[in-house]
N, CA, C and O atoms as a GROMACS GRO file, in nm:
protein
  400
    1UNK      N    1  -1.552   0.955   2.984
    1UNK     CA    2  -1.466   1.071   2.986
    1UNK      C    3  -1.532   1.182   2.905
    1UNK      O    4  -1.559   1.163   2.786
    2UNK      N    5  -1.562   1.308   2.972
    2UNK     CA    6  -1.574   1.403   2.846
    2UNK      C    7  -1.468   1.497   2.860
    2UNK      O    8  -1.397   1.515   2.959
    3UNK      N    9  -1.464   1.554   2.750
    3UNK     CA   10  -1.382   1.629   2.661
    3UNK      C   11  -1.373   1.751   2.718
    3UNK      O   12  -1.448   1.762   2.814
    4UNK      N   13  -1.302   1.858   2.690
    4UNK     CA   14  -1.310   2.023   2.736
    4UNK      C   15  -1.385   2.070   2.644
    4UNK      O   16  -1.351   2.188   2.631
    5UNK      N   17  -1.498   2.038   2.548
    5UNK     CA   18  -1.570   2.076   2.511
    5UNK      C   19  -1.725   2.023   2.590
    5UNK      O   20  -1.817   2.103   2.576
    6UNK      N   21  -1.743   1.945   2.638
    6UNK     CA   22  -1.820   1.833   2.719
    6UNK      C   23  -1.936   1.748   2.665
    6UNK      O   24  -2.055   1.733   2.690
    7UNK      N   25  -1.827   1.691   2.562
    7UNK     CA   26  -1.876   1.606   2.500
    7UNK      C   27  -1.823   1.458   2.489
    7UNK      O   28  -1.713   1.441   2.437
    8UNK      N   29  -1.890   1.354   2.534
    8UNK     CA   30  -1.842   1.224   2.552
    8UNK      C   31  -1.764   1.151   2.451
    8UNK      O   32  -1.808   1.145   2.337
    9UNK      N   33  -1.635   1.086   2.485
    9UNK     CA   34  -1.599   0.989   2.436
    9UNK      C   35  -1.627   0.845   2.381
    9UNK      O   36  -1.726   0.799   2.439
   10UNK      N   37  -1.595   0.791   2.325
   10UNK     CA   38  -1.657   0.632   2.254
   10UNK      C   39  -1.526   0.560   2.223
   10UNK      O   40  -1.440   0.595   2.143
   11UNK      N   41  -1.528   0.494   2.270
   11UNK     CA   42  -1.370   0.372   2.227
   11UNK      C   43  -1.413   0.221   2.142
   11UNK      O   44  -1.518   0.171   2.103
   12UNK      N   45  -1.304   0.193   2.141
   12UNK     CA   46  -1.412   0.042   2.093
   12UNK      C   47  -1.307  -0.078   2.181
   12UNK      O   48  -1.185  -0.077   2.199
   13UNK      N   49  -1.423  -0.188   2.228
   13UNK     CA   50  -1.394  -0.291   2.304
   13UNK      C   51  -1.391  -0.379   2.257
   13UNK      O   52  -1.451  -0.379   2.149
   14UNK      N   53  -1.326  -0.509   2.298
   14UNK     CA   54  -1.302  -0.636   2.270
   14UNK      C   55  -1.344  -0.680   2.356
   14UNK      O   56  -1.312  -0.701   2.473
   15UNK      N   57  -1.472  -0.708   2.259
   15UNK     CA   58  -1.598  -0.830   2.361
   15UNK      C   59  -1.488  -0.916   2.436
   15UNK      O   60  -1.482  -0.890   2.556
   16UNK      N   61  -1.412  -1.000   2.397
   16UNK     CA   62  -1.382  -1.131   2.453
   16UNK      C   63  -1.279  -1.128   2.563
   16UNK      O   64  -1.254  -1.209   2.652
   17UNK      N   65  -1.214  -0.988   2.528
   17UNK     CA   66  -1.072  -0.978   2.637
   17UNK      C   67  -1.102  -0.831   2.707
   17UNK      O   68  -1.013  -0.795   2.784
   18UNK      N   69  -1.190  -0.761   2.696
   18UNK     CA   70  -1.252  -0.625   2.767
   18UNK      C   71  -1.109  -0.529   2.717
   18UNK      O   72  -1.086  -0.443   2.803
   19UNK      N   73  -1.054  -0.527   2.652
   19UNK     CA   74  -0.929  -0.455   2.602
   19UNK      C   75  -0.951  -0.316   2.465
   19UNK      O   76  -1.023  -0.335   2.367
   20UNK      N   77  -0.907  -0.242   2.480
   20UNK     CA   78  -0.930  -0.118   2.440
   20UNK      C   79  -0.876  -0.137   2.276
   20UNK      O   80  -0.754  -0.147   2.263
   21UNK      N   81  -0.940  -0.141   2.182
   21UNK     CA   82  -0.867  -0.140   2.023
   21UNK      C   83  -0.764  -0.028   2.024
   21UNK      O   84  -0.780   0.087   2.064
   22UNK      N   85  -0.635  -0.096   1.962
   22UNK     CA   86  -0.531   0.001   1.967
   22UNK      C   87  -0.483   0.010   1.858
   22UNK      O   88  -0.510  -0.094   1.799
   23UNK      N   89  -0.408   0.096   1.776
   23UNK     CA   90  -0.372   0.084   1.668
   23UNK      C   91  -0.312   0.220   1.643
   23UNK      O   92  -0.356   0.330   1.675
   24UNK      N   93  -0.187   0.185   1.572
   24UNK     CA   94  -0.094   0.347   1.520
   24UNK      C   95  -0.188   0.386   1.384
   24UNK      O   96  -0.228   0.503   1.383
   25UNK      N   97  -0.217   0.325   1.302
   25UNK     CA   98  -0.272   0.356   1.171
   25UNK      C   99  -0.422   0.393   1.168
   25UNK      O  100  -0.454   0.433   1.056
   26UNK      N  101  -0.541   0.392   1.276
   26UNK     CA  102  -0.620   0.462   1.261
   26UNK      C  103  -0.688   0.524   1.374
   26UNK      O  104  -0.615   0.543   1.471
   27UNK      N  105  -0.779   0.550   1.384
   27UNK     CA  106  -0.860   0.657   1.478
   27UNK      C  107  -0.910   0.505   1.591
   27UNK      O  108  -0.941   0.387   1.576
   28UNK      N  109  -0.892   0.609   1.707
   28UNK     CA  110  -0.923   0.504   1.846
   28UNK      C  111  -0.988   0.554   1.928
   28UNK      O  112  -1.022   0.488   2.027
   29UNK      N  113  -1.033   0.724   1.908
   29UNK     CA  114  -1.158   0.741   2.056
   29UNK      C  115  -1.223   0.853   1.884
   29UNK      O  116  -1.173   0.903   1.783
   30UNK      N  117  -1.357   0.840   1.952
   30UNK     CA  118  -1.468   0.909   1.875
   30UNK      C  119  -1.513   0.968   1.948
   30UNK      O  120  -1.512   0.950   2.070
   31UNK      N  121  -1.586   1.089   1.860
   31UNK     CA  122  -1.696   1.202   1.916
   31UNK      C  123  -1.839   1.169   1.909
   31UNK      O  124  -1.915   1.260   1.941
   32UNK      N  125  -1.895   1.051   1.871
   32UNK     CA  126  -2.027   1.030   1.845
   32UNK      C  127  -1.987   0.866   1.788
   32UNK      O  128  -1.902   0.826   1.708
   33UNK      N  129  -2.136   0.769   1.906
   33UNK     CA  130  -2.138   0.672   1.909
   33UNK      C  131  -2.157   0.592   1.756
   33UNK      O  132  -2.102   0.489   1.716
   34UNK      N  133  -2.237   0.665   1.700
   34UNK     CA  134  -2.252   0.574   1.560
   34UNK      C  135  -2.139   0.604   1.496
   34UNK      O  136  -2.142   0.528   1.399
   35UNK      N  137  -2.077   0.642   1.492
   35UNK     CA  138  -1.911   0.676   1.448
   35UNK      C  139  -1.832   0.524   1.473
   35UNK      O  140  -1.802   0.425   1.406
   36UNK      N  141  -1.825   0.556   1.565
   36UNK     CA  142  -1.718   0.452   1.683
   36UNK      C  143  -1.848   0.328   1.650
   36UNK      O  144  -1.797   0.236   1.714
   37UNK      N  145  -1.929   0.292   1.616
   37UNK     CA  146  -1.991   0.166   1.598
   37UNK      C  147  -1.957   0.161   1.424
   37UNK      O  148  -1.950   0.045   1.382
   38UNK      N  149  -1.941   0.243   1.343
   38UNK     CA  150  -1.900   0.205   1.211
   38UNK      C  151  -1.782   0.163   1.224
   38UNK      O  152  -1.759   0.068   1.148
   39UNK      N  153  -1.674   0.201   1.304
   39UNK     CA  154  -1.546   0.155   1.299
   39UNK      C  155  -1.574   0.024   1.389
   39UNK      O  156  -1.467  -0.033   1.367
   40UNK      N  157  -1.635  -0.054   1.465
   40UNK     CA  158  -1.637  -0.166   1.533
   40UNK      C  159  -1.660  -0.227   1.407
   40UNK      O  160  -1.560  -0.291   1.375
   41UNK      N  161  -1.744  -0.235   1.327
   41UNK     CA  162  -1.793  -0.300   1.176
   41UNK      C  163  -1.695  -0.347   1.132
   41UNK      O  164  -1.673  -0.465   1.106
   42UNK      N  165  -1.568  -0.174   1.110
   42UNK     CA  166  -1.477  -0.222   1.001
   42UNK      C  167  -1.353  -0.282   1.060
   42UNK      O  168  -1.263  -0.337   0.995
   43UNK      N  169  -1.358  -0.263   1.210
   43UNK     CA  170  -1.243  -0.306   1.258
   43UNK      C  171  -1.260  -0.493   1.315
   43UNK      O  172  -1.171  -0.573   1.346
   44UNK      N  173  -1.396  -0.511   1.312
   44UNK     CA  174  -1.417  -0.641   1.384
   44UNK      C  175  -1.358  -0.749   1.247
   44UNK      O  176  -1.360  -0.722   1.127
   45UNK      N  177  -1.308  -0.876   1.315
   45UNK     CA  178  -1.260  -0.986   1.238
   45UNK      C  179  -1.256  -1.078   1.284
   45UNK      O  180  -1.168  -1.128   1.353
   46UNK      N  181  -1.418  -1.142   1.231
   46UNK     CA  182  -1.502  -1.237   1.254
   46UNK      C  183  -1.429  -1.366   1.223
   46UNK      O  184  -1.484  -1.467   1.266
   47UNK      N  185  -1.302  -1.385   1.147
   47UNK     CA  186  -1.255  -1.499   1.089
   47UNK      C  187  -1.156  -1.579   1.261
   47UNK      O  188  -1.149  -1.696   1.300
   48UNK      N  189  -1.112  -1.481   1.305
   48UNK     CA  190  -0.989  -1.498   1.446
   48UNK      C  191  -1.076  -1.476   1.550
   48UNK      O  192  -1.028  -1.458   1.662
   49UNK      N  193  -1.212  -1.474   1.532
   49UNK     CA  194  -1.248  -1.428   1.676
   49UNK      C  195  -1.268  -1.280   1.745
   49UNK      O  196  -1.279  -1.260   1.866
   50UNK      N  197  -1.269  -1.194   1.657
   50UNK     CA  198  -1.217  -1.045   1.720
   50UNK      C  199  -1.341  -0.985   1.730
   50UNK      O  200  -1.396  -1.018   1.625
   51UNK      N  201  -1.419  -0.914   1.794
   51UNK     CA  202  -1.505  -0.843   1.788
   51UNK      C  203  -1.494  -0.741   1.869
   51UNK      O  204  -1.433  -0.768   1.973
   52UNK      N  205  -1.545  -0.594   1.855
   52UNK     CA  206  -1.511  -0.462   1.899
   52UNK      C  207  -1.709  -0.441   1.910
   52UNK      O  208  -1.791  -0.472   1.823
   53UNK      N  209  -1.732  -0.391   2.025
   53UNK     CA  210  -1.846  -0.291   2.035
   53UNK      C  211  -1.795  -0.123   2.071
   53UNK      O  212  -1.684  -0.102   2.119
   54UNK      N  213  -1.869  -0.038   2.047
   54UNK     CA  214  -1.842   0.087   2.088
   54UNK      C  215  -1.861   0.160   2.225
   54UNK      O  216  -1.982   0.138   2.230
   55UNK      N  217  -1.843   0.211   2.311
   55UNK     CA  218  -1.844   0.200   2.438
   55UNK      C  219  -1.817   0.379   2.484
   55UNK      O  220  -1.762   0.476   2.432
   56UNK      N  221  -1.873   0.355   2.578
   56UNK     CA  222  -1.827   0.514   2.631
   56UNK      C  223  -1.699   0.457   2.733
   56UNK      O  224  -1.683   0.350   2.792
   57UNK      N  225  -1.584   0.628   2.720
   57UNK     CA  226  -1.460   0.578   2.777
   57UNK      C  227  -1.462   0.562   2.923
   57UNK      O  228  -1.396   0.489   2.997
   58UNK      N  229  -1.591   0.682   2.956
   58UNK     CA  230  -1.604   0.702   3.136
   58UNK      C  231  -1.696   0.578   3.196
   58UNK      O  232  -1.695   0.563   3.318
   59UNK      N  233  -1.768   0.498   3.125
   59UNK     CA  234  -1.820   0.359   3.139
   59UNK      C  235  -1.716   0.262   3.127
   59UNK      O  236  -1.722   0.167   3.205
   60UNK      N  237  -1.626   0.267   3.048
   60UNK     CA  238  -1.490   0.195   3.044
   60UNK      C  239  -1.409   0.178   3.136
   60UNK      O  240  -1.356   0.073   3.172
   61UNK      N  241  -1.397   0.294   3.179
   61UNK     CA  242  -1.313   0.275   3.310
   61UNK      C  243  -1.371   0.271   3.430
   61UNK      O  244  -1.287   0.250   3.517
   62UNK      N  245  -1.507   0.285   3.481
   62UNK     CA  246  -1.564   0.250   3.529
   62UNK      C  247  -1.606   0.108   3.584
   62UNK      O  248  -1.591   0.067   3.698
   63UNK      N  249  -1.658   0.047   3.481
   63UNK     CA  250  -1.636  -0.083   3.470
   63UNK      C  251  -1.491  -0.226   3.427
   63UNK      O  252  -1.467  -0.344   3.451
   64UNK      N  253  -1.448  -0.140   3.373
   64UNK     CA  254  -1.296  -0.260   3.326
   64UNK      C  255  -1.198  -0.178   3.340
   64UNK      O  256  -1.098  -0.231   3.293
   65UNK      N  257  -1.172  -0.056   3.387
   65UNK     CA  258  -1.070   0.040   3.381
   65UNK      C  259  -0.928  -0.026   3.485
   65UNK      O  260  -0.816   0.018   3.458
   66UNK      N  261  -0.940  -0.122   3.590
   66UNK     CA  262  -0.791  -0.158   3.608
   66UNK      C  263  -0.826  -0.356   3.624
   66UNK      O  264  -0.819  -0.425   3.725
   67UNK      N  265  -0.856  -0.390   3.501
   67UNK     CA  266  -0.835  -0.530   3.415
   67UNK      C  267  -0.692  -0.532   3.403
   67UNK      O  268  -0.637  -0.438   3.347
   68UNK      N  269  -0.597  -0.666   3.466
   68UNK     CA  270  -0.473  -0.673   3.460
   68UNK      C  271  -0.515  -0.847   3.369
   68UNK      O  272  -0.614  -0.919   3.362
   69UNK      N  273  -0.327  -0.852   3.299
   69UNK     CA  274  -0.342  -0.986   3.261
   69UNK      C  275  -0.217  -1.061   3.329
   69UNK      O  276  -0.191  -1.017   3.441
   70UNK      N  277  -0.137  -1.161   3.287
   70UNK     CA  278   0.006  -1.216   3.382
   70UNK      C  279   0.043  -1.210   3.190
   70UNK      O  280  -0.027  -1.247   3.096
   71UNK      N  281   0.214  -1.134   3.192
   71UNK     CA  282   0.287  -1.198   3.108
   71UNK      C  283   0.420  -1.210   3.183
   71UNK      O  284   0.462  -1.159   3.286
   72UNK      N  285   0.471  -1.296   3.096
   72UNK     CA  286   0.641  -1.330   3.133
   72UNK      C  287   0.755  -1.229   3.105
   72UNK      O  288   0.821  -1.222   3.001
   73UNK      N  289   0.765  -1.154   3.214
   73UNK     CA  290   0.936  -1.092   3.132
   73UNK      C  291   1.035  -1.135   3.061
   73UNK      O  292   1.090  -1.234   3.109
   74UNK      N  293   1.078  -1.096   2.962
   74UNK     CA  294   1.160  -1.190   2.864
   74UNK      C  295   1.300  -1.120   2.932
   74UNK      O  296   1.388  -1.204   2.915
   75UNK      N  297   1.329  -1.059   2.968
   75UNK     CA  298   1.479  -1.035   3.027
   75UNK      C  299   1.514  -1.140   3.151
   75UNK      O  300   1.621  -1.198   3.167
   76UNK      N  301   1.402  -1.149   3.230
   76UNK     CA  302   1.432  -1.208   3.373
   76UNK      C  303   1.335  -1.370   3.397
   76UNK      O  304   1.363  -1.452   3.485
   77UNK      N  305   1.193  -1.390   3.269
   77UNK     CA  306   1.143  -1.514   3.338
   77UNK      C  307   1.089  -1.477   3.415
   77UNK      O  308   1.086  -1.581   3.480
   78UNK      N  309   1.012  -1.380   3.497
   78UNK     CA  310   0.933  -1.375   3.588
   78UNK      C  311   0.819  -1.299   3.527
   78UNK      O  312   0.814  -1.198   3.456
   79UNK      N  313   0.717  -1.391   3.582
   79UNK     CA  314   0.521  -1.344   3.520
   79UNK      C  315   0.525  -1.198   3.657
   79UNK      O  316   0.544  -1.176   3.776
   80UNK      N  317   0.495  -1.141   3.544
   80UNK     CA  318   0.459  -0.993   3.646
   80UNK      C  319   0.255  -0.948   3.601
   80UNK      O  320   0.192  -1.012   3.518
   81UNK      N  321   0.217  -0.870   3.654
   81UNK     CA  322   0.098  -0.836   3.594
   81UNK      C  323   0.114  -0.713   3.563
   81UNK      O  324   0.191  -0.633   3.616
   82UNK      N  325   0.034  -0.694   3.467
   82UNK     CA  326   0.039  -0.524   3.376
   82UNK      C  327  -0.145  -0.536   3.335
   82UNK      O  328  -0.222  -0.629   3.360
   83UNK      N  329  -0.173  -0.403   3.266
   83UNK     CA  330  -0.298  -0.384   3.199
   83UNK      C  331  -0.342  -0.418   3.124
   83UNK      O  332  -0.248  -0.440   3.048
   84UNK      N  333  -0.461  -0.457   3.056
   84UNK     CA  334  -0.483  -0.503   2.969
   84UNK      C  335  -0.469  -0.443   2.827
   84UNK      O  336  -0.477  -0.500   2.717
   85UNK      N  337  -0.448  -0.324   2.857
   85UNK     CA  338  -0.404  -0.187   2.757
   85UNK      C  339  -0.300  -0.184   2.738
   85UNK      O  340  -0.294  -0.126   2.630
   86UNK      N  341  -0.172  -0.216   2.776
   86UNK     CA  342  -0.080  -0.199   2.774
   86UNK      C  343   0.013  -0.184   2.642
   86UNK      O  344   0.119  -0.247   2.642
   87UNK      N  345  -0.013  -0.119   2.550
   87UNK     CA  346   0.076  -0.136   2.448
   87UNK      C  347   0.155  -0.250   2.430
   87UNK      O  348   0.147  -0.339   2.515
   88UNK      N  349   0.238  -0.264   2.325
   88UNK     CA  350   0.275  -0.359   2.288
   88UNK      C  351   0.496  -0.300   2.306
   88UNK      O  352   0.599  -0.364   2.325
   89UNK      N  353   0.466  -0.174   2.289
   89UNK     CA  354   0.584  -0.122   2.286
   89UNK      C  355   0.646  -0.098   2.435
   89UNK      O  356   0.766  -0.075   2.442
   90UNK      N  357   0.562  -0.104   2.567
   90UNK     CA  358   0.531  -0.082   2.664
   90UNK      C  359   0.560  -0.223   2.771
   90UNK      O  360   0.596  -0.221   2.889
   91UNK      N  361   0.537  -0.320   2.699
   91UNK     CA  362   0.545  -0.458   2.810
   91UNK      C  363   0.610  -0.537   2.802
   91UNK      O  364   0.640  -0.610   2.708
   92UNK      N  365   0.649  -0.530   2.931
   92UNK     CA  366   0.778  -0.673   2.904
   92UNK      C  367   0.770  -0.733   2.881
   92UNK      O  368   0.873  -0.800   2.890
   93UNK      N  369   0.686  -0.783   2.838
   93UNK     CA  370   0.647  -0.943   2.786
   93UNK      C  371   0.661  -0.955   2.611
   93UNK      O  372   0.634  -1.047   2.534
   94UNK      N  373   0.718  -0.816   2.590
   94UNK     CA  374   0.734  -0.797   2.402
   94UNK      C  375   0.840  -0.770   2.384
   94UNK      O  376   0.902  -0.691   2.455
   95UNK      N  377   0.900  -0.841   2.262
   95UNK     CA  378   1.032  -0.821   2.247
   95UNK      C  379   1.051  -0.662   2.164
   95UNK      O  380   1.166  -0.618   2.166
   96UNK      N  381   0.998  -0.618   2.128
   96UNK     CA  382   0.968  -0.473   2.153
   96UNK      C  383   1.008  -0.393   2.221
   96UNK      O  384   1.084  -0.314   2.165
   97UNK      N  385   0.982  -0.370   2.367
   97UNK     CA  386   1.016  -0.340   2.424
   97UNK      C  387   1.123  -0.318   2.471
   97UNK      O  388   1.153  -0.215   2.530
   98UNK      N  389   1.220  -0.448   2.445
   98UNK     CA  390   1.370  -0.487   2.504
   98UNK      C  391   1.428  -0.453   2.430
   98UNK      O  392   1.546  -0.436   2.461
   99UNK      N  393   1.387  -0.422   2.286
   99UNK     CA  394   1.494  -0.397   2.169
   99UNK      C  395   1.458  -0.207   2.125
   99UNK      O  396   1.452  -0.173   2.007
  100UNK      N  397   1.445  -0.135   2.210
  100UNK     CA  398   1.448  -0.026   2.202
  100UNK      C  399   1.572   0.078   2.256
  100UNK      O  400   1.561   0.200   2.241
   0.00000   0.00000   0.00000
């Protein structure tokens, strides 16, 4: 993706699930790759398995941009598919969601 200035985006990925790092508390797309690779550093957590590389967003969606997973609706019991992005506040499959 670039910008209205036209300058490329950088996200960071989850090697293991191709899923976009999300988070309310810090920064999630960058202006420059070694940026967005210092935050894979500080965001990766090697203890659970987690690892983030830095990525361009228009290679992102390019390549993994409609990655679905199956969760269960908690109102109804039925596995529906959604994105792999999908927020957490966003899917039925979170009680989150239902309690809004």
């Amino acid at each position: 993706m670039v910008t209205a200035k036209g300058k490329k985006m950088y996200v960071l990925m989850n090697v293991k699930t191709k899923a976009l790092f999300q988070s309310y508390h810090s920064k999630t797309r960058f202006a420059y790759k070694k940026v967005a690779e210092k935050a894979a550093e500080r965001n990766s957590i090697p203890k659970i398995g987690i690892e983030y590389v830095a990525i361009d967003l228009s290679e992102y969606d390019r390549l993994y941009g409609n990655l679905t997973h199956k969760v269960v609706n908690l109102l109804s019991g039925v596995e529906v598919e959604e994105s792999i992005n999908t927020p957490d506040c966003c899917s039925v499959g979170s009680e989150a969601y239902w309690s809004m």
